[in-house]
N, C-alpha and C positions, 0 to 999 in steps of 0.2 A: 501603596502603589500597586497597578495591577501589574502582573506579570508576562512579562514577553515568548515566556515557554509555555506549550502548551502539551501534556504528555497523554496521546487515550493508545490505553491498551485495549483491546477487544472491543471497542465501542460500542461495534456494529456488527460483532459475532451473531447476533440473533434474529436478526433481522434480513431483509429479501435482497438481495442484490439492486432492485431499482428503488428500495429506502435507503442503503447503503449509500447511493449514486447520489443522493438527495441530500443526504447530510452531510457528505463531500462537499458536495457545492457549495449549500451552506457555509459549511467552517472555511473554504477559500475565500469566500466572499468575506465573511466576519473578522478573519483572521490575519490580513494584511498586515504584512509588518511586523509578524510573530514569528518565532519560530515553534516548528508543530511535529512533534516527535509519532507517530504512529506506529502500533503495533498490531499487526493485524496479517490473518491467515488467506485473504483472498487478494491475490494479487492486483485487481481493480480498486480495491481500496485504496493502492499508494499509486496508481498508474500516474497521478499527478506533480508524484514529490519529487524534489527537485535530483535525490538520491532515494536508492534502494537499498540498503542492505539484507539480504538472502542468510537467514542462519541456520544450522542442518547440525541435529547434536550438539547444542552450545558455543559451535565454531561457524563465523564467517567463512559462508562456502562460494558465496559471492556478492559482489559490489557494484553499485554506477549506476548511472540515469538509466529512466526505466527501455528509451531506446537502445541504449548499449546490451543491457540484458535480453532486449526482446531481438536480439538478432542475428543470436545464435541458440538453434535449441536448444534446451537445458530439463532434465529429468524433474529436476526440484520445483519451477517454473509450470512447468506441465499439471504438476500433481496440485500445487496451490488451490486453484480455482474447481478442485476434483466435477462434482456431476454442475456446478451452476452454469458456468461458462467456459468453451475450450480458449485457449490461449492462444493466440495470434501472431505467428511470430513476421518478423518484418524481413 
């Protein structure tokens, strides 16, 4: 039976921020009805997920939809996305 979890860490580590955006897409499209754990150092990567969790030193430094996090600036939110793209806050 296939599996309803689906877990990528670094996936898209390597790749350009507009392949990145592409294979996003992708797996939202494919991945209906899954649950899709992602691990990943550029904040765009998860801007879609339904929750963020932010970790800083092996400790949850913060939590929540990615519009709760984007609406108050945050140091760690900042630095994520370092020279690809600045961070937008709402």
């Amino acid at each position: 039976k296939p599996s309803k979890i689906l877990l990528i860490d670094e996936a898209t580590a390597h790749v350009d921020t507009k392949t990145d955006e592409l294979i996003q897409q992708i797996l939202r499209k494919k991945m209906t009805n899954h649950t899709e754990l992602t691990i990943a150092h550029r904040l765009n990567t998860g801007i879609d997920s339904d929750k963020i969790v932010i970790m800083n030193d092996g400790i949850v430094a913060k939590y929540g939809t990615p519009r709760e996090l984007l609406t108050e600036k945050n140091e760690l939110l900042t630095n994520m996305n370092g020279d690809d793209e600045p961070v937008i806050y709402l």
